[in-house]
Structures are given as structure tokens and as C-alpha cells.
C-alpha positions as CSV (number, residue, x, y, z in Angstrom):
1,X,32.5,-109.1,-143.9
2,X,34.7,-106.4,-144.7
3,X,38.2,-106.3,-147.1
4,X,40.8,-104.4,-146.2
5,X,43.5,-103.0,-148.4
6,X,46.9,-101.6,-148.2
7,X,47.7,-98.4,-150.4
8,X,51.5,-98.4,-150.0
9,X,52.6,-96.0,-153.1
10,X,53.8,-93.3,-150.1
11,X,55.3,-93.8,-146.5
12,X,53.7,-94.2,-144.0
13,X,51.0,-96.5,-146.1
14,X,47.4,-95.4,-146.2
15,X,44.2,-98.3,-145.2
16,X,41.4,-98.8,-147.6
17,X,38.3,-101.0,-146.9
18,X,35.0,-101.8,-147.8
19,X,31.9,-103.6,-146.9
20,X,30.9,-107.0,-148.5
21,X,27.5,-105.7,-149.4
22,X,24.8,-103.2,-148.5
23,X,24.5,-104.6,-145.1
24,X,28.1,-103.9,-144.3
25,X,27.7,-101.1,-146.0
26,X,25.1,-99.4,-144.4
27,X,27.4,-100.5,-140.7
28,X,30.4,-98.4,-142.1
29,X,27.8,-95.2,-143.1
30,X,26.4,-95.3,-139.2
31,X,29.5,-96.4,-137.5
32,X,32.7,-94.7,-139.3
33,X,35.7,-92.7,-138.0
34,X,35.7,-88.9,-138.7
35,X,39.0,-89.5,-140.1
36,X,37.6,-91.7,-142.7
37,X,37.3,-90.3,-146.4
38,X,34.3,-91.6,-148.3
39,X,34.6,-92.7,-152.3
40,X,32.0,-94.0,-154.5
41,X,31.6,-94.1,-158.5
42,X,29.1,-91.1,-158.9
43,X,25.1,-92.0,-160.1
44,X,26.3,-95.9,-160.6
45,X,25.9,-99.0,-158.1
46,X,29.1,-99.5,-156.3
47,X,31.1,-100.0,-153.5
48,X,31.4,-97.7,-150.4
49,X,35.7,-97.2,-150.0
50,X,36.9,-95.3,-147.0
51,X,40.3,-94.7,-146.8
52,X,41.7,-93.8,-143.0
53,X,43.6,-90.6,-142.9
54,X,47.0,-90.7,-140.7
55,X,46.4,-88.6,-137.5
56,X,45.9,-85.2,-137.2
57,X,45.6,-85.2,-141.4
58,X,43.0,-83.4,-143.4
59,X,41.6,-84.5,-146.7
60,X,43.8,-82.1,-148.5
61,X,46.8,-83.5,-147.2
62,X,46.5,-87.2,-149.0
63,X,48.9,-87.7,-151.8
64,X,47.1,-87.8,-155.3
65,X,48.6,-91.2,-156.0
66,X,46.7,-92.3,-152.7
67,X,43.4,-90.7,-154.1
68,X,44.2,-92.3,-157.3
69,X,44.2,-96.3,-156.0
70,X,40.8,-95.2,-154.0
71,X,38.9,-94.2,-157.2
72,X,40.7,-97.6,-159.1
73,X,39.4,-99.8,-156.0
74,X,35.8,-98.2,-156.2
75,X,35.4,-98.5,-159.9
76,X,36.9,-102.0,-160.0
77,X,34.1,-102.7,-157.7
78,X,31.4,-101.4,-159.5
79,X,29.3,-103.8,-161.7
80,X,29.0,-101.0,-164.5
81,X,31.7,-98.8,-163.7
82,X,33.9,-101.3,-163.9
83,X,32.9,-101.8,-167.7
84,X,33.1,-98.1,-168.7
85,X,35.7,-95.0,-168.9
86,X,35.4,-91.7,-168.4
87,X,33.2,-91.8,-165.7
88,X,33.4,-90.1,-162.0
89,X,34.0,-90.9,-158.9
90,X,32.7,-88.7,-155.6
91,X,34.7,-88.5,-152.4
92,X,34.1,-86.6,-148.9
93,X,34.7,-87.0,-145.5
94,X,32.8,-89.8,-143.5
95,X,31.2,-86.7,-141.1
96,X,29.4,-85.2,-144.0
97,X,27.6,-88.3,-144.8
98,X,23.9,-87.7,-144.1
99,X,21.4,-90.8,-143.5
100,X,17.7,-90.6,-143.1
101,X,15.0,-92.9,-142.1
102,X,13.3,-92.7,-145.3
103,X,16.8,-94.2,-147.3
104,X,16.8,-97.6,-148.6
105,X,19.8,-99.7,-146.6
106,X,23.0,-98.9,-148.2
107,X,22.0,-95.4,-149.7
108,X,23.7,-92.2,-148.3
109,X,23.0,-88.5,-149.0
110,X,25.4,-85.5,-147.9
111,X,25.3,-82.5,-145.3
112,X,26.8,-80.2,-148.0
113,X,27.4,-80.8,-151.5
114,X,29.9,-78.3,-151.4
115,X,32.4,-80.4,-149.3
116,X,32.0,-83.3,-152.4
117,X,35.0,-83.5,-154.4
118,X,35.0,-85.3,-157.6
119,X,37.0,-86.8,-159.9
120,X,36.9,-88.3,-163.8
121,X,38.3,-91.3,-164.2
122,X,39.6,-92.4,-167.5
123,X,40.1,-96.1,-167.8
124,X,40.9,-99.3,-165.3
125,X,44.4,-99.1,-164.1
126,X,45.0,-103.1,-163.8
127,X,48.3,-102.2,-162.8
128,X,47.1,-100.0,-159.5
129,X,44.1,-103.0,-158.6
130,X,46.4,-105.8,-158.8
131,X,48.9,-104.3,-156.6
132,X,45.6,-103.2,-154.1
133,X,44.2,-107.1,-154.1
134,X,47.6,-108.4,-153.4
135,X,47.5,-106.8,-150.1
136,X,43.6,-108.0,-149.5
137,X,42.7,-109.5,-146.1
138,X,39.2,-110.1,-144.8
139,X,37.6,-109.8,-141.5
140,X,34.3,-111.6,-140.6
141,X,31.6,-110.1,-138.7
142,X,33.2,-107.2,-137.9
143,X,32.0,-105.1,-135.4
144,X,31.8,-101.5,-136.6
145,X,30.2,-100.3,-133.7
146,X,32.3,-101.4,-131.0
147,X,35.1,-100.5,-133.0
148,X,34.2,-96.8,-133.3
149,X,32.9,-96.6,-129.5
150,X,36.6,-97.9,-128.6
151,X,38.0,-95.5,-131.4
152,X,36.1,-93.0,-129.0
153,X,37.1,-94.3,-125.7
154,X,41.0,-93.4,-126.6
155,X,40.2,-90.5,-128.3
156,X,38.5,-89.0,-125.1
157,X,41.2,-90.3,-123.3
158,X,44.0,-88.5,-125.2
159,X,42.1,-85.0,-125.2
160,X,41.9,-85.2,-121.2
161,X,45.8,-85.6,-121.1
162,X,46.2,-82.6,-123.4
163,X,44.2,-80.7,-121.1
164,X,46.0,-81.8,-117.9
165,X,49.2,-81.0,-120.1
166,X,48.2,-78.0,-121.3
167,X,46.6,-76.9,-117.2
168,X,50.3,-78.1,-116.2
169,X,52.3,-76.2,-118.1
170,X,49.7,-73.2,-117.2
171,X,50.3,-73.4,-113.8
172,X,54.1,-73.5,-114.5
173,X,54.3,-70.3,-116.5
174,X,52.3,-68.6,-114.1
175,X,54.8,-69.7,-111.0
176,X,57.5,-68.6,-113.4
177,X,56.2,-65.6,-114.2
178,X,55.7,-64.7,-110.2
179,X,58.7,-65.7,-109.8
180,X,60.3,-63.1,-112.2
181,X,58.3,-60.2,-110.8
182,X,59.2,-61.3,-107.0
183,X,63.5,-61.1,-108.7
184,X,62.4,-57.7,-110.2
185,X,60.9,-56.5,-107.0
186,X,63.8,-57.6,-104.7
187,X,66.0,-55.8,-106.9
188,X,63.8,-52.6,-106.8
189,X,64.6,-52.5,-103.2
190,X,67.6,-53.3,-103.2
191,X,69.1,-51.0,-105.4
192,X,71.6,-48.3,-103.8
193,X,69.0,-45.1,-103.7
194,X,66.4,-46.9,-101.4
195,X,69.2,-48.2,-99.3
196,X,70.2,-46.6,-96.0
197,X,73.6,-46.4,-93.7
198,X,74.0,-46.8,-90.6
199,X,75.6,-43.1,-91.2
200,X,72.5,-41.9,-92.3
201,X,70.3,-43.1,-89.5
202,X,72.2,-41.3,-86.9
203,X,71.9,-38.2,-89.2
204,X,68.1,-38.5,-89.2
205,X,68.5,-38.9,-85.2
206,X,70.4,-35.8,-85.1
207,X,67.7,-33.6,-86.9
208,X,65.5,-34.8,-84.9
209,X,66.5,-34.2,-81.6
């Protein structure tokens, strides 16, 4: 099961879910979006968040108010976070989540702690979870896989139009540009100096003969 949540504090609204457990969990860690940001309450047990970036959006583009119900969310769903303040709460994109063989189901590691942001979190915000679980809906057996293969599927899709666009309008400014060199050269020979009369031809016969 998953639990999907709707962070509407900016326009357009942001979506947050999570997994129901480990199991889910460890779907969403194999089978996420790259556009997905990852947030967990940092050295505790806790839920996995992601929160979907709008298109063509990086990380340092998300509102603070956005990042701000994500790290509510994550520490309301924590056993022991939940009970505690001043605690932190790690967040990176899905891509640099690493997974190995040797990790219990659930567990994740990172490609680069560098690209790990974190954040202290004072104190439960009721106000920001209430608002979050009023906008809860659930989906059963989700699945995660097919979702991101299909996720895939149009993303392929849409980088082969941008290429035919971009080939397109290639091949237009090249014919433009052949067509402005053929102007230039017709008006090379058409100007007056390289121009003869029918004056000048019989001249030219003349010095012949």
C-alpha cells in the first residue's frame, strides 16, 4: 500500500507519498522517478517520503514551505521521532540512493554524501500534518515498477520529438540560410558594374575586328 499526500501551501501543489512498510518501501528505493526527492528522519526508524518535483525542476527550486511539510510528514511518521525535538531530517534526490545486496529490505545507503542535505527540526507542527492527512488517499498494491517503466515509455517518447523538432528546425535554418546567400549572390551579379549593354557588345566587336 502506499499514501499519497497533497502539499498545497504553493501553486501548482507538490505530491508526497510513502510506503506502508519496508516492503513498500524497499519497491519505491528500486523503482522511483529521478524526479523524486527522498526524506527520512536521520539515524532513527522512519518512513521513506518522496516528494515529485514539477517538470523540468531541480531540488533547489522547491519552495521551503514545501520542504517544510516533507520533514513534518517524515517525523510524524517516525515511532521515535515523532516523540522528540530537535532532531534532523536527511533529504536527496531518488538517483543518488544507493542499494546493495548485502542491505537488509528497506535500508538505503547514498552515491555521495555530498548531495545529502539536511535539516533540524524543532518540534511537531500539528498544524502542517493535519492539513497533509486531510488530503490522504491510499492505493493498494501499487505497482511501482510498471509505473516507472511507463514513466519511461513517455519520457523516451517525448525526447524523440525534441529531436525530430530540434532536426526540423535544423534543416529549416540551413534552407534559410542558402536561401539568403543564393539573394546575396543574385544581387552580386546583378549589380550595374558586372552588367553589360548591348552598346558595349558591339564595342568589343569593333576592337576585335
Amino acid at each position: 500500500m502506499v499514501f499519497y499526500f497533497v502539499s498545497n501551501v504553493v501553486q501548482p501543489p507538490y505530491t508526497l507519498y510513502m510506503g506502508y512498510d519496508k516492503h513498500e518501501n524497499e519497491q519505491l528505493i528500486r523503482w522511483g522517478w529521478p524526479e523524486d526527492v527522498w526524506f527520512h528522519v536521520d539515524k532513527l526508524s522512519s518512513a521513506h517520503v518522496y516528494l515529485r518535483l514539477h517538470q523540468n525542476e531541480t531540488l533547489d527550486d522547491v519552495p521551503q514551505s514545501v520542504i517544510n511539510d516533507c520533514v513534518q510528514l517524515v517525523k510524524a511518521n517516525s515511532i521515535q521521532g515523532n516523540k522528540q525535538n530537535n532532531l534532523d531530517v536527511v533529504y536527496t534526490m531518488w538517483s543518488n540512493l544507493k542499494k546493495t545486496e548485502s542491505m537488509d529490505v528497506g535500508q538505503v545507503g547514498f552515491h555521495s554524501d555530498k548531495e545529502v542535505k539536511k535539516v533540524r527540526v524543532e518540534k511537531r507542527i500539528n498544524e502542517i500534518v493535519n492539513r497533509l492527512n486531510k488530503t490522504k488517499t491510499e492505493e493498494e498494491h501499487p505497482d511501482f515498477r510498471g509505473m516507472r517503466e511507463e514513466r519511461d515509455r513517455k519520457e523516451r517518447e517525448s525526447q524523440r520529438k525534441v529531436q525530430i523538432e530540434q532536426k526540423q528546425r535544423e534543416k529549416e535554418e540551413e534552407k534559410r540560410k542558402q536561401e539568403v546567400a543564393e539573394t546575396k549572390s543574385y544581387k552580386t551579379l546583378m549589380r550595374s558594374e558586372n552588367m553589360q549593354t548591348n552598346k558595349d557588345c558591339q564595342d568589343d566587336d569593333d576592337d576585335f575586328m
